[in-house]
Every structure is written in C-alpha cells, then in structure tokens.
N, C-alpha and C positions, 0 to 999 in steps of 0.2 A: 549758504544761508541768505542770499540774498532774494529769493524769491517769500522767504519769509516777509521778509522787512516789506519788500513790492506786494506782498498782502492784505499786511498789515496797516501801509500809508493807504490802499483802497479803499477798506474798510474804513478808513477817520473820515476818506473823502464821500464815503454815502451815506456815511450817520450826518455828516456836515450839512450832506444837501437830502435831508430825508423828508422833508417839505414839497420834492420835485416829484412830478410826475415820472409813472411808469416808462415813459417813450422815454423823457429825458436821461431817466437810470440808464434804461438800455445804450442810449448814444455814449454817453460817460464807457460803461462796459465796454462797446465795441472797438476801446482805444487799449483797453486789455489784451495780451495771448489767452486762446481757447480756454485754456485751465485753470486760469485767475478771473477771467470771466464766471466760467460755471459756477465757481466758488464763492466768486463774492455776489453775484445773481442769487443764491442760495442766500448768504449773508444779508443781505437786501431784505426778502424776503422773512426771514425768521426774524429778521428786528421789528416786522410789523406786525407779530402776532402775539397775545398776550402773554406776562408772563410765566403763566401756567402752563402754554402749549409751545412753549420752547423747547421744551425737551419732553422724553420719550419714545419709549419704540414706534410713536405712529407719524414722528416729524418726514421720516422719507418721505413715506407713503401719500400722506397727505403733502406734501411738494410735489411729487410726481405729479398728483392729479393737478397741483395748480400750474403747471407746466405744459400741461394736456390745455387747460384754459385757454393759455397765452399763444396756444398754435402750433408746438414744438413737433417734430414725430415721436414716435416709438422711439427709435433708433437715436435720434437726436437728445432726450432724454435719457436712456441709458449711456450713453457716455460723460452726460451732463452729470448724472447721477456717481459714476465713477469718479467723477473728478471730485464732489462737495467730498466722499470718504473718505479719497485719497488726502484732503486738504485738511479735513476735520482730524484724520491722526499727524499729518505735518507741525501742525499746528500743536496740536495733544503734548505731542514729545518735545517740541522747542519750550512747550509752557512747562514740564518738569525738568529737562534741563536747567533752565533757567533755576526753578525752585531748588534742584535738589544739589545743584551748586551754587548756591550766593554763598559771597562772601560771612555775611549776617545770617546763618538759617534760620529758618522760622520754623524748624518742626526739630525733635530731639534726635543730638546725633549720637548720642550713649545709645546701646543695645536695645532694644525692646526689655519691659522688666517681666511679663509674661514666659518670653524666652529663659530669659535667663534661670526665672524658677521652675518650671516645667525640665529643663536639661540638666540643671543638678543630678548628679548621680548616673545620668547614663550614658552609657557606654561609647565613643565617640566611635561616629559609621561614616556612611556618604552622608549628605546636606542638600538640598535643593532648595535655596534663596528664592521666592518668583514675585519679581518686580522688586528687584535688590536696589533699585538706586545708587545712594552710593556708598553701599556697605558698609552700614553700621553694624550689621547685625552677622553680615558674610564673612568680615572681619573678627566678629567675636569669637564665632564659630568657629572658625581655622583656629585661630589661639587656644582653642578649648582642645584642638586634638581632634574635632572634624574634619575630614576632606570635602570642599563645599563647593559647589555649583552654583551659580547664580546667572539670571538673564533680566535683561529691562531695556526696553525698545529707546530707551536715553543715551545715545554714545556716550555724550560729555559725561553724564552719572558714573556711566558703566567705566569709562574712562580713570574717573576721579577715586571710584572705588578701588581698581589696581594700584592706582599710587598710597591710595589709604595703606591695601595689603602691605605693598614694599616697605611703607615704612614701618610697619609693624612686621616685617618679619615672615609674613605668613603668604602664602602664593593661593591665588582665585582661578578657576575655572568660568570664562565668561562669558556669555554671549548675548549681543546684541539683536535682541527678537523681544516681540509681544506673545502674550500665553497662545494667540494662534498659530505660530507659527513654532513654539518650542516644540520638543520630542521629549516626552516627558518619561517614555519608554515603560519596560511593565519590570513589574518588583526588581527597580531601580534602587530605590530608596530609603535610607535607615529614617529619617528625618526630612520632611517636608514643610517651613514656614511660608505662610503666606500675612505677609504683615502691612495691612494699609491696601494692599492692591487686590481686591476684588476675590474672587474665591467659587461665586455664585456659579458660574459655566461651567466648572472645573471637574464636579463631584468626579464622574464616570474615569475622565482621566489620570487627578492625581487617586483615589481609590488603587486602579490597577496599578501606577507607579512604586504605588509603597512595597516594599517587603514585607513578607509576615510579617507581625510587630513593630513595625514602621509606626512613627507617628507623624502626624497630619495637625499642626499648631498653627491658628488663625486667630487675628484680634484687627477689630474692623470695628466701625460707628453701629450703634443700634440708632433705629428710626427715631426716636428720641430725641437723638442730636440732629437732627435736622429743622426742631423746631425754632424759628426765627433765625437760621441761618441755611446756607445754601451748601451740600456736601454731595459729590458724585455720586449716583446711586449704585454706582456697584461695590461702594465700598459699604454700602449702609444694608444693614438686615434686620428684620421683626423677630418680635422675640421667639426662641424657640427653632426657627428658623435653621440653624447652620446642623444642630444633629440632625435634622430630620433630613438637611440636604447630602450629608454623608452614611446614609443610612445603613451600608456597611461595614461602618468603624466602630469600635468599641468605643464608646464616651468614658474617657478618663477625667475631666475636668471641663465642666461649663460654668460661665457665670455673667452678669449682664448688670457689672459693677458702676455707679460714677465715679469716673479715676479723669486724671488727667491726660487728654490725649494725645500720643506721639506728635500727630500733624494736628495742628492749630491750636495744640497745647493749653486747650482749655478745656475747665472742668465740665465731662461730660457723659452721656451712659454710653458704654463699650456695651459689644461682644467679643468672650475672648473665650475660646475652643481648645482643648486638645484631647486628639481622640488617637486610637490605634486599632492597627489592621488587625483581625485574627490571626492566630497560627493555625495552620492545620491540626 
C-alpha cells in the first residue's frame, strides 16, 4: 500500500503548487518512478480542465492528444497511457476499500430491501453477488439457503465479507476480480444481483450466465439523482433504460421509485429491476 500513500502525497504536492508552470511540474515529476510520473502527469493535467470535462469516455483520448502536444512519441504515450489506468483502478479499489470497511459506514449494511422482496418464496439455487463488497447482501443469501458466489476487485471488502460469513455461520465463494476479469460462464445461475455496481456492460454476459428462469435483480441511481450531487456514472441509468438494456429477459418488476438509497443514504429516485430468463 505504500505506493498508494507515495501517490497520493504527489498529488497534494501539485495541487499545492498548481500556480507553476508546465516545465516546473515536469522537473517536480522527474523526481517520481516512471509510473507515479505518468500518473500524476495525468493528474496534473485533468485538474486543469473544467469540471465538466473531467470525466467521460473522451478524457483518454483527449490526453493522448495533449501528450502528442508536449512532444511524447507514440510509444512513449502508450505506456504512459497504461500507466494513468493502471493507477486510476489502484486507486478506484483502495477508495472502496476504505469505504466499504470503515469502521462508521456510511452506506446500509442490512441486505438490500429489493432483494430481500423479490427472493421471497423462491426456491434457493446458485447466487452470483457482482461487486459484493463486503457482503451484506452475500451473507443474506447463504442464510436464506442459497449457495452464493460473489466477486469485488476490494481484497480488504472481499476479505471483511468472509469473516461477516463465519460469523453468521454461512460459507462464501469468493473472488477477488472486477466484472472484466470474472467468468461469468453460460447458464450458471439461478440468481444474479447486481446491487450499487454498474450493470450497463454486462447485458450480453450476465443474459447467457442465467439459467432458464434465472433472475437477473439490479437497483442502481436513476439520472435524477445526480442532480446537485456527484454519483459514478455507471451506477446511474435513464429512465427506461435497464429493460431495454436486457432485452432478453422477461421483466418481472420495474420501477423508478424515491426510496432511500443504500449508498449515500439519501432520499433519492432509484432504478430497481427484476427480470427472468425464458425457459425453453
């Protein structure tokens, strides 16, 4: 964790001196390794741009080109580039760590209440937790008589979630990966939640994961809640939005209620989904 921290003290030192010229950044930088360079070069960079054009698909792309600017090659650039992603998920997973172990949490550590009324009455199968944290909800599951699976690119979460299980009794299948990197496999699954973590890339793969009749249960921000505050855009969808992006599941239950939200626990408008696979 310590390249974390030597990141993170770089980044305070060039918001500190963000008054300096370019040449002077650079000389600060060249007292960095290559990789904490690229990264906080990168960091440098996007604290100068407005805060609309911080984010979005075209922040690479439009870095590359100011990179081309500054004289870099090809070659020099792509590695440069491998390095801000690499640092941008480093970073990602120490800032949910952090979250989804404090002592204090700030988001609900009870089950999702969607969950819980959606699985009334059915039949306990496999489970697939994705971006389980630290199993609220992977926990509940098992207790109920599910056998559950869960992954989340958080050790410490994914960690925190085991010891949750043990002391309830109930044993977790676990793995330490982001959705690009899980095996989601094909009609795996009686039960697929995707709660708080994104959903949007998924359709094609959890689709083929479900079992005939498999259900597929998501609750995420609608765009709505975004106004006057600041919410990851993959967790946030328009309305209408989530059937149309699973568009071979049976919609069992939509709705796009103000409830109070798991993470940041304030009164807000959700999306909350559950659909199911066809049978043959």
């Amino acid at each position: 964790m310590v390249l974390f921290r030597v990141c993170l003290m770089a980044l305070l030192c060039l918001v500190a001196v963000r008054s300096q010229t370019r040449e002077e950044i650079e000389k600060r930088l060249g007292q960095l390794p290559p990789d904490q360079r690229a990264y906080e070069r990168f960091r440098f960079w996007l604290s100068l741009q407005a805060p609309e054009a911080q984010r979005g698909p075209d922040v690479l792309p439009r870095y590359r080109q100011y990179l081309k600017t500054q004289g870099f090659t090809e070659n020099d650039i792509g590695g440069q580039l491998k390095f801000v992603e690499e640092g941008e998920r480093r970073l990602e997973v120490e800032r949910w760590n952090r979250i989804l172990t404090a002592e204090k949490p700030v988001f609900n550590t009870n089950p999702n209440a969607f969950l819980v009324a959606m699985v009334k009455g059915l039949k306990p199968g496999t489970a697939l937790d994705v971006g389980m944290g630290q199993g609220r909800n992977a926990v509940w599951l098992a207790q109920q008589g599910w056998s559950v699976t869960g992954f989340d690119p958080a050790e410490k979460a994914v960690a925190l979630a085991n010891q949750n299980a043990a002391k309830s009794g109930v044993k977790l299948t676990t793995e330490i990966k982001g959705e690009e990197d899980f095996a989601f496999g094909e009609s795996r699954w009686d039960l697929i939640l995707i709660s708080y973590a994104g959903g949007r890339g998924l359709a094609d793969r959890v689709q083929r994961a479900l079992k005939p009749g498999g259900i597929l249960l998501i609750e995420a921000f609608h765009r709505d809640a975004t106004k006057g505050r600041s919410i990851g855009a993959g967790v946030v969808f328009d309305t209408g939005e989530l059937p149309s992006l699973f568009s071979g599941l049976r919609v069992i239950r939509y709705e796009e209620p103000v409830e109070t939200a798991d993470f940041g626990q304030q009164r807000v408008r959700l999306v909350r989904y559950c659909a199911a696979k066809p049978e043959p």
